[in-house]
C-alpha positions in Angstrom: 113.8 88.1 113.8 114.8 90.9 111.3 117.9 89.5 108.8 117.4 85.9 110.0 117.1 83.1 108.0 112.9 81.6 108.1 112.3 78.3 106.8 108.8 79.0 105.7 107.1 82.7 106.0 103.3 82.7 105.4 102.3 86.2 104.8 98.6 86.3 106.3 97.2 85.4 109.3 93.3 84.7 108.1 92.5 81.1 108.3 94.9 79.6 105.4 98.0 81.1 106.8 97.1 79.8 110.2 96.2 76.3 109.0 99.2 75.9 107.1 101.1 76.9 110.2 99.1 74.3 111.9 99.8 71.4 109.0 103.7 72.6 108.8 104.4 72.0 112.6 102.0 69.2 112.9 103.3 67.9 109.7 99.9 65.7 109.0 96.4 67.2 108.6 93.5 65.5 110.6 90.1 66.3 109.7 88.4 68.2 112.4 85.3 70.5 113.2 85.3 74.0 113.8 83.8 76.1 116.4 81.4 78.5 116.1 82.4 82.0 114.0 82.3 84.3 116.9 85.3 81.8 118.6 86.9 81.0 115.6 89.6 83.4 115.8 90.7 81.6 119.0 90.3 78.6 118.1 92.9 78.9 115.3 94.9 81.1 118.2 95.2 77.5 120.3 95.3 75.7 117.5 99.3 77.4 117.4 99.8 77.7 120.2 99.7 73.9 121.1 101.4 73.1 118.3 103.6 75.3 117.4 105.8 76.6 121.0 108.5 78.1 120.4 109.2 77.5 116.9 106.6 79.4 115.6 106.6 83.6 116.0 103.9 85.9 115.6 104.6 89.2 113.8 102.1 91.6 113.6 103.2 94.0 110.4 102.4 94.5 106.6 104.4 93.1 103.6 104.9 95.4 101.1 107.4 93.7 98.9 108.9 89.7 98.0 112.0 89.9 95.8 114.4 87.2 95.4 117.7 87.4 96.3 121.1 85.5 95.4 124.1 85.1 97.6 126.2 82.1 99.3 122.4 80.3 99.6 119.2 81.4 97.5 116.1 82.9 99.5 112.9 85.0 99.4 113.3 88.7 101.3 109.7 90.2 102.4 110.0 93.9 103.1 108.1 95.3 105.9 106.4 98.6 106.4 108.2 99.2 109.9 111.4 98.8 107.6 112.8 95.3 108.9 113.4 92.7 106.3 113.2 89.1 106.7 114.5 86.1 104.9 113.0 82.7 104.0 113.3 79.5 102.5 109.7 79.9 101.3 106.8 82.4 101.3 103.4 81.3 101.3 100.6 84.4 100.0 97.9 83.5 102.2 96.2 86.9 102.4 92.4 85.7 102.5 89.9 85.9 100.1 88.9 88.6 97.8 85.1 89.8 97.8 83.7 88.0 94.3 83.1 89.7 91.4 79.2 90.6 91.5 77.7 87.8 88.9 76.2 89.3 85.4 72.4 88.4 86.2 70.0 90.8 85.5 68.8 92.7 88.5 71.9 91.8 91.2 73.8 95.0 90.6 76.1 95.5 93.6 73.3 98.6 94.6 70.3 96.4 95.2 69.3 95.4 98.1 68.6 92.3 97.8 72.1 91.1 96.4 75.1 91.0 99.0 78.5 90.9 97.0 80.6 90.0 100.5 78.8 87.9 102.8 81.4 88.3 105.4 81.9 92.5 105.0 80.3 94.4 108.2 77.4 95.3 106.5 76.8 92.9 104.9 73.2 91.8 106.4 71.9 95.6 107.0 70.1 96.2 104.0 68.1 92.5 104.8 64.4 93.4 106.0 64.0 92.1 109.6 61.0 89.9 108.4 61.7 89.4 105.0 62.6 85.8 103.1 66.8 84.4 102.9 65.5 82.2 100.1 62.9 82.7 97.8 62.6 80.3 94.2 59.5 80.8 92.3 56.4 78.7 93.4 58.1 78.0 97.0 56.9 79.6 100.3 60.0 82.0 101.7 62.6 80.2 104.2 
């Protein structure tokens, strides 16, 4: 794959990257449900590999730079960190989502307990009493 010419290189495999796979080689988007989060992962991992064969090519590595470059045609070169460079048409920047900036409310600093900044980080549900309330609003019994 290294100094070929890509059509389309998405640059993150979360689930954006992998759904605009999907759309790209399905070329039309259906609505659908989604499985459970702990089968999630494969689900998008069929979702592929039904649809895309052998058009579509896995590569496990990191991007550490996108610079365009001229010559007989025009095209996007995305350095990678085991040193091989490839070439596209297009890049997509579907790295995933950022953890959110911790809101300016009184008492949710990112050190209290009972505010979690990144629902999906590891620890995210440690601090969380085994018995205690999810939701709470003043004047309602705990959920």
């Amino acid at each position: 794959m290294a100094n070929s010419q890509i059509d389309v290189l998405i640059v993150g495999g979360g689930f954006s990257g992998t759904m605009l796979a999907v759309h790209l080689l399905r070329r039309t988007m259906q609505a659908r449900s989604f499985p459970p989060r702990k089968v999630y992962g494969e689900y998008l991992e069929s979702l592929l590999k039904r649809r895309g064969g052998d058009r579509f090519h896995w590569i496990q590595d990191e991007a550490l730079s996108l610079q365009r470059r001229k010559g007989e045609l025009e095209h996007l070169a995305v350095q990678c960190k085991d040193g091989c460079e490839l070439l596209a048409r297009a890049v997509v920047l579907a790295t995933g989502n950022f953890p959110p900036a911790t809101p300016k409310i009184p008492g949710l600093e990112s050190g209290n307990s009972l505010y979690v900044q990144f629902a999906w980080a590891e620890n995210a549900l440690d601090k969380l009493p085994q018995d205690g309330s999810v939701l709470k609003t003043e004047g309602s019994k705990a959920a």
